[in-house]
PASEBA-1860 file (N, C-alpha, C; in nm, 3 decimals):
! residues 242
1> XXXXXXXX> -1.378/-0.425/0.455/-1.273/-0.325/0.446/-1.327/-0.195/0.388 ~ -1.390/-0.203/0.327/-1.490/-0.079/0.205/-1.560/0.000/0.355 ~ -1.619/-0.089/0.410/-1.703/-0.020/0.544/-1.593/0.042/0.669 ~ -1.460/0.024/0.711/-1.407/0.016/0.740/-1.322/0.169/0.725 ~ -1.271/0.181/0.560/-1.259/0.286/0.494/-1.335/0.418/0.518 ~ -1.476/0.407/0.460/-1.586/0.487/0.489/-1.613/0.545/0.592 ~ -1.595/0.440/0.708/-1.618/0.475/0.847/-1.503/0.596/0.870 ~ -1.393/0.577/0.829/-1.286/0.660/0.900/-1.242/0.815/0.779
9> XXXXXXXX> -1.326/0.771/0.630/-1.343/0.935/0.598/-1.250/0.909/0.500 ~ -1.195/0.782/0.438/-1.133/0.768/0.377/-1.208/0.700/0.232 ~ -1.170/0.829/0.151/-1.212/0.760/-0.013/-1.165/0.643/-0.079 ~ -1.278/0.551/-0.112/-1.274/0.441/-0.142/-1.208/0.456/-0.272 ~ -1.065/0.362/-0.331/-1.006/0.337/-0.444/-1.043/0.297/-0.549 ~ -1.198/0.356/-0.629/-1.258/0.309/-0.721/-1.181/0.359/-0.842 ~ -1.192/0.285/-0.953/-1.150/0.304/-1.061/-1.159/0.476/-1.060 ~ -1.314/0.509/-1.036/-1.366/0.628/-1.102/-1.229/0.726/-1.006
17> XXXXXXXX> -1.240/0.696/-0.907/-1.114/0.797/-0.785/-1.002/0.784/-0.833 ~ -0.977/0.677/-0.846/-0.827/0.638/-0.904/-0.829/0.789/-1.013 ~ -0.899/0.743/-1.120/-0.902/0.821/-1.231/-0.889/1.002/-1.219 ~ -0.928/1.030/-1.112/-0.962/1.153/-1.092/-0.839/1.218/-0.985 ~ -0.810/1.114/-0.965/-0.684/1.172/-0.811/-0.562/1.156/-0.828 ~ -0.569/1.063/-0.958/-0.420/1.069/-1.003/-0.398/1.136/-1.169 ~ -0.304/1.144/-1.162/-0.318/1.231/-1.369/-0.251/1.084/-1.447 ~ -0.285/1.113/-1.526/-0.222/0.966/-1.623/-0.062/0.962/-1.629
25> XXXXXXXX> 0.018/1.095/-1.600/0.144/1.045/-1.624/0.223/0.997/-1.457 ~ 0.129/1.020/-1.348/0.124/0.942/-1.219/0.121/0.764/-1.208 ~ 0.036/0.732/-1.315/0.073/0.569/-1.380/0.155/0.540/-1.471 ~ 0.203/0.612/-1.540/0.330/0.606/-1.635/0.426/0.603/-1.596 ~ 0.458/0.700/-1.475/0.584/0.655/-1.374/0.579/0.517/-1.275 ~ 0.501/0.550/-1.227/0.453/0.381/-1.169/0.506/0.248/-1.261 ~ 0.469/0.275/-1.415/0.478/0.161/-1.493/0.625/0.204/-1.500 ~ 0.716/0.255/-1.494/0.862/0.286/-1.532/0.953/0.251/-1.423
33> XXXXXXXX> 0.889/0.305/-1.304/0.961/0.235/-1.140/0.924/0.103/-1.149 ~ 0.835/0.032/-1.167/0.844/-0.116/-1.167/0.960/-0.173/-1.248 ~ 0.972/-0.075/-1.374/1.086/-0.191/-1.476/1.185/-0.142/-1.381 ~ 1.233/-0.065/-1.344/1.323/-0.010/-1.286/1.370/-0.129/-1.146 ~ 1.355/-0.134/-1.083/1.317/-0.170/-0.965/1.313/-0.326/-1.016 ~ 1.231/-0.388/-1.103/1.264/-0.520/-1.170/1.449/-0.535/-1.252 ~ 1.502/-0.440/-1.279/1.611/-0.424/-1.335/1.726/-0.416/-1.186 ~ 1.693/-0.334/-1.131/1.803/-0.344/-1.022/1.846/-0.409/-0.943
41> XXXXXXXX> 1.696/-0.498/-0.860/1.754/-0.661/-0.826/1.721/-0.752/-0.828 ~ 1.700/-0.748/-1.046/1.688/-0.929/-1.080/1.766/-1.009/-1.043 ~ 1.860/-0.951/-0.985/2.029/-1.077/-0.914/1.974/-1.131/-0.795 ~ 1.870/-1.060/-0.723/1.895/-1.120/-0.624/1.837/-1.244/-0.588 ~ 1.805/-1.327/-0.460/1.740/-1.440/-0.452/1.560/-1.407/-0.472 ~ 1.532/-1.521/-0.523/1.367/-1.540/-0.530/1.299/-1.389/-0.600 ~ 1.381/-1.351/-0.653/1.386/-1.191/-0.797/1.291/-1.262/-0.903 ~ 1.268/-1.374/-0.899/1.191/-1.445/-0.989/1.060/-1.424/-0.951
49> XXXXXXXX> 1.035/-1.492/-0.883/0.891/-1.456/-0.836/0.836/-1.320/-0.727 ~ 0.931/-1.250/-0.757/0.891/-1.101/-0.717/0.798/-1.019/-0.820 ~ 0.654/-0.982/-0.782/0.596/-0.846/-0.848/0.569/-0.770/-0.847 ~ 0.646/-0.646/-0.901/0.635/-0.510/-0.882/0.536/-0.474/-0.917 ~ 0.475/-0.355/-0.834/0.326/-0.328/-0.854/0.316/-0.193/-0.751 ~ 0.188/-0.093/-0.755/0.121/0.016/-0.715/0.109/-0.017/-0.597 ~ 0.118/0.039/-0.457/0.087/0.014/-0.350/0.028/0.135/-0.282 ~ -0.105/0.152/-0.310/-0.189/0.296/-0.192/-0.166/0.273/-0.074
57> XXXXXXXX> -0.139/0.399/0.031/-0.156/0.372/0.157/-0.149/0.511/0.195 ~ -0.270/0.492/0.319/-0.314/0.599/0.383/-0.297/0.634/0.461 ~ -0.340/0.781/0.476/-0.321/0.861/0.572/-0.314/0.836/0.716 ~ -0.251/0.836/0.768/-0.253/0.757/0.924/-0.387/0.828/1.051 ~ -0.418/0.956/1.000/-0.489/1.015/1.080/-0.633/0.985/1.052 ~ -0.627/0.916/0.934/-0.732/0.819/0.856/-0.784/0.710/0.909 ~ -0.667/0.643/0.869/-0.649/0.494/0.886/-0.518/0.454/0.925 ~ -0.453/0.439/1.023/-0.310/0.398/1.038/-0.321/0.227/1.055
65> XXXXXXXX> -0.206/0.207/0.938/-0.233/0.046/0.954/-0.093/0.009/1.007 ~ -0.036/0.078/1.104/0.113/0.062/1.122/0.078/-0.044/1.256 ~ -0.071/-0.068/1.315/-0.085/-0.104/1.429/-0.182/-0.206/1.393 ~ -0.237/-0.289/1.522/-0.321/-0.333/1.503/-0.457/-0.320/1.460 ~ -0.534/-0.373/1.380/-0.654/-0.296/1.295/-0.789/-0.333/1.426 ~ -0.879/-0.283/1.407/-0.992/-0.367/1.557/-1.052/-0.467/1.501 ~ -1.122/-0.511/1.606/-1.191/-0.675/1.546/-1.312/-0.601/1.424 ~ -1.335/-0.706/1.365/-1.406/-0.751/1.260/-1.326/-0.629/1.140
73> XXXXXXXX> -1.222/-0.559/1.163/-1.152/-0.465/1.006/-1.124/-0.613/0.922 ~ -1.115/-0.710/1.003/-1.029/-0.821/0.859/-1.117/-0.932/0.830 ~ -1.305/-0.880/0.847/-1.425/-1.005/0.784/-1.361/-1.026/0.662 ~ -1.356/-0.936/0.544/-1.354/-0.935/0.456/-1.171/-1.082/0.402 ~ -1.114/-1.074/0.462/-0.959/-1.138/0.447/-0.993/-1.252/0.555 ~ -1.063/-1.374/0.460/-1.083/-1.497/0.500/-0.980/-1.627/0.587 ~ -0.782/-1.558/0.513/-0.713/-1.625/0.591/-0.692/-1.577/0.701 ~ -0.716/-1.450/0.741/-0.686/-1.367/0.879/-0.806/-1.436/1.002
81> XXXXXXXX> -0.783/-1.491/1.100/-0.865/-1.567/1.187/-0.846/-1.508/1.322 ~ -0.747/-1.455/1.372/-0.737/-1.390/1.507/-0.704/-1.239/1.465 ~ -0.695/-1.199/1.615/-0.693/-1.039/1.646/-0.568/-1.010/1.547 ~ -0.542/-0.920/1.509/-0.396/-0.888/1.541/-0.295/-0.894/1.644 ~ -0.154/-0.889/1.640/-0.045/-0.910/1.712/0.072/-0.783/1.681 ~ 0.072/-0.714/1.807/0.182/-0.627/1.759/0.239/-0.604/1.887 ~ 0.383/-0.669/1.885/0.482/-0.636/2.000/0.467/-0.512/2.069 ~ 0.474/-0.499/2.217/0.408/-0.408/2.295/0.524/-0.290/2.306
89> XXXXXXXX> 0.665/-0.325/2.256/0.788/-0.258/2.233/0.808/-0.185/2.133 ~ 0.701/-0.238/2.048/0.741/-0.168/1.940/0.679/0.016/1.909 ~ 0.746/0.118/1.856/0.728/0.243/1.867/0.590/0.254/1.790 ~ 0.546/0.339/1.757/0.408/0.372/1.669/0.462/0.396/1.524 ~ 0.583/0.391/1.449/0.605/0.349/1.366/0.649/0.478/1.272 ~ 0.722/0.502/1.167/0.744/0.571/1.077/0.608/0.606/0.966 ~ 0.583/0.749/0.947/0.531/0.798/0.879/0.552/0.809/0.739 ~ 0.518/0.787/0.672/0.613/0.842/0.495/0.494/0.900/0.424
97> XXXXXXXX> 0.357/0.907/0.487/0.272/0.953/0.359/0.292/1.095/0.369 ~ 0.189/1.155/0.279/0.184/1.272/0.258/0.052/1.312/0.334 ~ 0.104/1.411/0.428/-0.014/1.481/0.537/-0.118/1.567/0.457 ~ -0.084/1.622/0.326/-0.214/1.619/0.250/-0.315/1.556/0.159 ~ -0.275/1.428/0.209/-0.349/1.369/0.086/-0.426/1.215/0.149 ~ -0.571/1.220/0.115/-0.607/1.077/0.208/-0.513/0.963/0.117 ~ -0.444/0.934/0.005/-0.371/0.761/-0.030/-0.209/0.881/-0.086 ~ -0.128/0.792/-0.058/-0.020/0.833/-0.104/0.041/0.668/-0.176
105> XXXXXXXX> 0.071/0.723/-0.350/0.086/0.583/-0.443/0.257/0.583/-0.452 ~ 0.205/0.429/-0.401/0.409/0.382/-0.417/0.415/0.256/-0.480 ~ 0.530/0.225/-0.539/0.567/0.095/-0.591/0.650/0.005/-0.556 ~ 0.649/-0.123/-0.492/0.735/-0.177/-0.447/0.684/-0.302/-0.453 ~ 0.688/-0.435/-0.392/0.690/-0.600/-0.425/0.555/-0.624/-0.332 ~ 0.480/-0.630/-0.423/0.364/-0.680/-0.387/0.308/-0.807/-0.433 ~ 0.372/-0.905/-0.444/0.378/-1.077/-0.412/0.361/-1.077/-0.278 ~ 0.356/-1.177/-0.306/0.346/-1.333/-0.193/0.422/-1.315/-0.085
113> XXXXXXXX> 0.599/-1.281/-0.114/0.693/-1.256/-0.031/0.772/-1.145/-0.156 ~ 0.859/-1.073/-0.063/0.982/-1.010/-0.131/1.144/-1.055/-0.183 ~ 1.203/-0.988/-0.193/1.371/-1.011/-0.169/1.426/-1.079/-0.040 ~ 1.521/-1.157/-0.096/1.583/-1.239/0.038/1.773/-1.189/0.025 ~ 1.765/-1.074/0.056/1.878/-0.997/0.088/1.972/-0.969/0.196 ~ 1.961/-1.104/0.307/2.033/-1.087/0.421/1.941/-1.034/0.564 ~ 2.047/-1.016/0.635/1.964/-0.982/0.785/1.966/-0.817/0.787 ~ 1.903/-0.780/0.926/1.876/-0.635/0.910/2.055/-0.597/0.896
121> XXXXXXXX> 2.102/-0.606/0.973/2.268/-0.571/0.959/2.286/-0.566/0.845 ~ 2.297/-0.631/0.738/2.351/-0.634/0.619/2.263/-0.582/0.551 ~ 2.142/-0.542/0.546/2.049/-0.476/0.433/2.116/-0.313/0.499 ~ 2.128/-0.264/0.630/2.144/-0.131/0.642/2.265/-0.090/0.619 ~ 2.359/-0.182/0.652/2.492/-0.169/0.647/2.570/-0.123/0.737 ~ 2.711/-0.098/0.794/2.744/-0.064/0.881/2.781/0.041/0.843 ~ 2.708/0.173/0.895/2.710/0.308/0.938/2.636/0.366/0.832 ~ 2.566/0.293/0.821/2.456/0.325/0.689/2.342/0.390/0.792
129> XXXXXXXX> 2.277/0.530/0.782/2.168/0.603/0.847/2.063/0.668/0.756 ~ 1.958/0.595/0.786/1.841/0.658/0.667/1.776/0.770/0.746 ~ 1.796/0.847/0.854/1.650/0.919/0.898/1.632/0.986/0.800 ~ 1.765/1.097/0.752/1.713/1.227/0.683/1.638/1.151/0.540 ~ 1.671/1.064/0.508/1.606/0.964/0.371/1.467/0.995/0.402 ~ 1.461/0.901/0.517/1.312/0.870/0.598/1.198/1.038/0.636 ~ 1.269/1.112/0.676/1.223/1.221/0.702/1.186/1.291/0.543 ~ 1.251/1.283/0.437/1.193/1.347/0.334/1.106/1.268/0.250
137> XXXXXXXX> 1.057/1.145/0.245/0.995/1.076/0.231/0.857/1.090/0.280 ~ 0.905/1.097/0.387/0.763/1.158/0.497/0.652/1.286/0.460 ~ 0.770/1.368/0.399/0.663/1.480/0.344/0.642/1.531/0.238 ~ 0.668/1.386/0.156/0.603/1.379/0.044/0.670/1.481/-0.088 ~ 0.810/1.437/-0.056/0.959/1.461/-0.133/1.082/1.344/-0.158 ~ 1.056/1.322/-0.284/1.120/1.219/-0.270/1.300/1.261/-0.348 ~ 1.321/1.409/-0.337/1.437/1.433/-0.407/1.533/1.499/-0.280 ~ 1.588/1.348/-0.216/1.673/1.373/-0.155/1.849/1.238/-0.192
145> XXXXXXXX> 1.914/1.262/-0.160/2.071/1.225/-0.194/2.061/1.071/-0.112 ~ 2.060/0.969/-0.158/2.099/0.810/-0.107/2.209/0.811/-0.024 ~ 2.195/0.799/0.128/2.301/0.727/0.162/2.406/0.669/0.099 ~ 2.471/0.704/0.118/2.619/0.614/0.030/2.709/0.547/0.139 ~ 2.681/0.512/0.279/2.743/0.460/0.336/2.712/0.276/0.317 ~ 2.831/0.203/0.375/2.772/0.077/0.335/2.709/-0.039/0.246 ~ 2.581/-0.047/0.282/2.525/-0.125/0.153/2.447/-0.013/0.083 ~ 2.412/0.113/0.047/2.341/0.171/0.059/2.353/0.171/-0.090
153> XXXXXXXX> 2.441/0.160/-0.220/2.432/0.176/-0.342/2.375/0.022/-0.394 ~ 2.370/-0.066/-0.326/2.257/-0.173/-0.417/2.119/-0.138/-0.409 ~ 2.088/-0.051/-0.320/1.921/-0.039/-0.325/1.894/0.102/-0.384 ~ 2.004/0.168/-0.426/1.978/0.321/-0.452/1.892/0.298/-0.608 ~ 1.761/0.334/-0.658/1.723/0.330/-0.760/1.691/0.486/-0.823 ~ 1.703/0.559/-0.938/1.615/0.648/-0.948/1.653/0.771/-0.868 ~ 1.822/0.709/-0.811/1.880/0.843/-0.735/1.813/0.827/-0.585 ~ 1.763/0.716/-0.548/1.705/0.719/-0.396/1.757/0.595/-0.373
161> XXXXXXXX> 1.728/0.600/-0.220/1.747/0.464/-0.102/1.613/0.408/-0.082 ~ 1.642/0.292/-0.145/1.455/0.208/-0.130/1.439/0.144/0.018 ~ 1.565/0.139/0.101/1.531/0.116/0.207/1.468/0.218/0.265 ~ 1.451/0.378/0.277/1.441/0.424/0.334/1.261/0.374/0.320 ~ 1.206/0.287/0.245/1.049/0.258/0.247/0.995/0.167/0.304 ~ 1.125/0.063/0.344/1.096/-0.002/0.409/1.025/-0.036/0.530 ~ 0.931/0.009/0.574/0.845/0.029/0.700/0.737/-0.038/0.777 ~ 0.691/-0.033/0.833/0.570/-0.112/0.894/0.441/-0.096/0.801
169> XXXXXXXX> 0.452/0.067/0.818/0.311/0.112/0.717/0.292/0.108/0.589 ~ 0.370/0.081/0.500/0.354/0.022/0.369/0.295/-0.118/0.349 ~ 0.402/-0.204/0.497/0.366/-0.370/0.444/0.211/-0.392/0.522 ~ 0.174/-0.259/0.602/0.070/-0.280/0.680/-0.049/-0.261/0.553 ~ 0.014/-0.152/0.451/-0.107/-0.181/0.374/-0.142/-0.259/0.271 ~ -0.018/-0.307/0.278/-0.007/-0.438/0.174/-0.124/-0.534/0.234 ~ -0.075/-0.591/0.361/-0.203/-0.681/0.398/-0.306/-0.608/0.390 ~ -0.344/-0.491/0.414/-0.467/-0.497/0.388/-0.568/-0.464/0.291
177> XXXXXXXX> -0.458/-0.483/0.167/-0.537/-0.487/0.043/-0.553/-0.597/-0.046 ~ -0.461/-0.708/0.090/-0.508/-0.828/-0.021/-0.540/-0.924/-0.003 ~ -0.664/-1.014/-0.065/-0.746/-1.110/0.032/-0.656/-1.246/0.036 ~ -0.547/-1.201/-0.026/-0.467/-1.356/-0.010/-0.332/-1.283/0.058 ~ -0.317/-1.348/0.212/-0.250/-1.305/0.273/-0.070/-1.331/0.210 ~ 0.003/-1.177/0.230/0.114/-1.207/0.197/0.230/-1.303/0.274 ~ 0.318/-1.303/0.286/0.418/-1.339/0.407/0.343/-1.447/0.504 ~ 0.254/-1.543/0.405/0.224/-1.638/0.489/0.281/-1.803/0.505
185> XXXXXXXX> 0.246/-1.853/0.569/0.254/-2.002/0.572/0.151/-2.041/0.467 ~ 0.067/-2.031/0.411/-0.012/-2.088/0.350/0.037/-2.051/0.176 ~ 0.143/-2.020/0.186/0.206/-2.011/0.076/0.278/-2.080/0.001 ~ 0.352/-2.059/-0.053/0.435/-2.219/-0.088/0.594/-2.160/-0.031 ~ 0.604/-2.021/0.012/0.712/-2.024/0.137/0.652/-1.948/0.208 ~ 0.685/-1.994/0.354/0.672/-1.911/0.460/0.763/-1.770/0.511 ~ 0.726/-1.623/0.490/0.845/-1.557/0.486/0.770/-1.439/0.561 ~ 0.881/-1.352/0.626/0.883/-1.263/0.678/0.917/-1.097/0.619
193> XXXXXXXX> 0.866/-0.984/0.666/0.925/-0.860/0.537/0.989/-0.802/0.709 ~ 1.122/-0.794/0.640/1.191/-0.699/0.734/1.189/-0.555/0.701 ~ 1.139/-0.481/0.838/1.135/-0.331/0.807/1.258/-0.263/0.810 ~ 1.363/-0.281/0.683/1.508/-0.236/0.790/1.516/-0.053/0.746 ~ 1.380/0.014/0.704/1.369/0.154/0.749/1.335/0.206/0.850 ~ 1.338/0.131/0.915/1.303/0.111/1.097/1.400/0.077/1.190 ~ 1.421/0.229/1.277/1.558/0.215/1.381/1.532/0.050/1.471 ~ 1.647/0.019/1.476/1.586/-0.137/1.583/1.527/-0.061/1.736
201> XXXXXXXX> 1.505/-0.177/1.762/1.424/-0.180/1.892/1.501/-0.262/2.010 ~ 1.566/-0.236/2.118/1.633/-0.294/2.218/1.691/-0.379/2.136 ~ 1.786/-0.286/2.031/1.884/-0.395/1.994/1.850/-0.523/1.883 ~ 1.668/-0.496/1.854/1.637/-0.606/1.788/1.541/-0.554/1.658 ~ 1.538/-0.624/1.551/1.502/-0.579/1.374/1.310/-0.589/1.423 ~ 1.252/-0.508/1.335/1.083/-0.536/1.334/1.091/-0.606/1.242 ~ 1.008/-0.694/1.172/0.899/-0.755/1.094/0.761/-0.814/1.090 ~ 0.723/-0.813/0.986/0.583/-0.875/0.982/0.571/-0.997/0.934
209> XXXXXXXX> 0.457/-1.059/0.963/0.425/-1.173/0.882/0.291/-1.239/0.908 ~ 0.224/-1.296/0.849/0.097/-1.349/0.904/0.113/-1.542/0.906 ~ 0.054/-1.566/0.993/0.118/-1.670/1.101/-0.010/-1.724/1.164 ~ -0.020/-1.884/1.105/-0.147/-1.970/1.190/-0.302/-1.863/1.192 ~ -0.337/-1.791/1.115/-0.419/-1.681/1.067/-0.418/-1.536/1.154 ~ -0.319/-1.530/1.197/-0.289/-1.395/1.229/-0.181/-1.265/1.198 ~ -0.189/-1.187/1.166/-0.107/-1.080/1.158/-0.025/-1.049/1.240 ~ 0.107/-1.020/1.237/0.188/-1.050/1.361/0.307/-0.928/1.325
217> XXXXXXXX> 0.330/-0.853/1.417/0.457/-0.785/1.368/0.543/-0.802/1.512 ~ 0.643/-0.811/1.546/0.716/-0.900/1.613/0.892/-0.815/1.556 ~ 0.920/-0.841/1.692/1.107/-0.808/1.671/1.187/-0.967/1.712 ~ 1.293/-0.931/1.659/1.364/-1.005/1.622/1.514/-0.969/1.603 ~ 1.636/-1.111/1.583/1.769/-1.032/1.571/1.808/-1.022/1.446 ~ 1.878/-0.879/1.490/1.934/-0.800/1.377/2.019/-0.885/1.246 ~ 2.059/-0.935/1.332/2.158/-1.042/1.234/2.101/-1.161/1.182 ~ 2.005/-1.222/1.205/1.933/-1.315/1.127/1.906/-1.329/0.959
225> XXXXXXXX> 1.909/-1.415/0.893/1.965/-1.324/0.751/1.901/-1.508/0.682 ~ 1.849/-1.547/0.692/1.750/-1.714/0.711/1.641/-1.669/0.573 ~ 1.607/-1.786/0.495/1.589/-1.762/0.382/1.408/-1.696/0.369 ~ 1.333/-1.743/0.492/1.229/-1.683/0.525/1.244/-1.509/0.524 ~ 1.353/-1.422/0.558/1.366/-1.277/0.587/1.352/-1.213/0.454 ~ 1.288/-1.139/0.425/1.274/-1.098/0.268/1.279/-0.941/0.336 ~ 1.267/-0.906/0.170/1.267/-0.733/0.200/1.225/-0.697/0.088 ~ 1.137/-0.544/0.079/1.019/-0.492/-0.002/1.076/-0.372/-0.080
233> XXXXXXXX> 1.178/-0.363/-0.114/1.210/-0.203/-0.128/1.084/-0.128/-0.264 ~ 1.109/0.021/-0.211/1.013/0.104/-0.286/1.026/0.218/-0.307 ~ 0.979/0.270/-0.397/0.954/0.446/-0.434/0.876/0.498/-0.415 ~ 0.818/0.624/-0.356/0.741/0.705/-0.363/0.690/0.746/-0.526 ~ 0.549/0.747/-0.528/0.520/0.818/-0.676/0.432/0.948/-0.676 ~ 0.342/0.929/-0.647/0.221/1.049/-0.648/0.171/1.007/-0.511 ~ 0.082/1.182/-0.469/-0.033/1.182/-0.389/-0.140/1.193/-0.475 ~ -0.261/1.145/-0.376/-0.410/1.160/-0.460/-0.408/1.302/-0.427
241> XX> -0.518/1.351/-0.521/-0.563/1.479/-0.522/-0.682/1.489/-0.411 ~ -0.682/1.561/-0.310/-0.784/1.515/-0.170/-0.898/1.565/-0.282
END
């Protein structure tokens, strides 16, 4: 993955970078959105073994991990055994980083699996619409007004909609920062992260999951709401300093 990085011009996340690209009160908020975010839905199911944590992810013109990665990007991630898998329907995916910056740092459930909060229907709600959420997110502003339609005030944290983070390219970089695959079978549950910041697709929800050693993002119905369907919500925190 380090070679992988390099190849595409993207600065490797060493302590020393870390240190230099973010300012110290960029991890102080980080450490404050986690309690946060641990406070808002300890109610919900499997809130127990949820952990909030830092999630980098890059620049797509970099590295876009919203897609399939090429052979040998996943030597390094021993449970990953085949190509990738990504539904041929599915769009090229929502943007949220920041176009100036190679890592943009967010916080959201970086376990094993996430929240088990229902099907896409019921996480978005009826007449619940994130673009403009989604669109200011994107450029690396995160002071815009929560949806208030629907379900939209259980996920509002911090004055935002954590669905609106919900995306391909976050959980895309989740896998690929961690050598123990998330959302797997080889877990002690088998679960799926629904992207419900993601318009459906012919009528049907995206998710990911890695599956018999492959990475798989795959649609599915909206209404499915099965104890495998989890969900990741998150905040935007800092960009690195390029």
């Amino acid at each position: 993955m380090a070679h992988l990085l390099l190849d595409n011009g993207v600065p490797l996340p060493t302590r020393e970078f870390l240190h230099d690209a973010f300012e110290p009160a960029a991890w102080a908020e980080a450490d404050k959105v986690c309690r946060h975010l641990e406070q808002q839905f300890r109610d919900c199911k499997f809130s127990q073994s949820v952990v909030w944590g830092p999630l980098l992810v890059p620049r797509p013109d970099l590295l876009d991990v919203r897609g399939a990665l090429g052979a040998g990007a996943r030597e390094s991630q021993e449970e990953i055994t085949r190509p990738d898998f990504v539904d041929e329907r599915l769009p090229e995916g929502a943007d949220v980083t920041d176009p100036a910056s190679p890592w943009t740092l967010y916080v959201t459930a970086v376990s094993d699996a996430g929240l088990a909060m229902g099907s896409y229907d019921e996480v978005r709600g009826r007449g619940d619409d994130l673009g403009s959420s989604r669109d200011e997110v994107g450029r690396g502003n995160n002071s815009y007004e929560s949806v208030q339609g629907g379900a939209g005030g259980r996920f509002l944290v911090d004055g935002f909609d954590t669905r609106a983070l919900m995306v391909r390219q976050l959980w895309g970089a989740l896998v690929v920062q961690n050598l123990r695959a998330p959302d797997s079978e080889k877990r002690d549950r088998w679960t799926m992260t629904l992207f419900a910041g993601e318009e459906p697709v012919e009528g049907m929800a995206a998710s990911g999951t890695v599956l018999h050693g492959q990475v798989r993002q795959r649609l599915g119905k909206t209404s499915r709401g099965s104890a495998p369907v989890r969900v990741r919500p998150a905040l935007r925190v800092a960009s690195a300093v390029a």
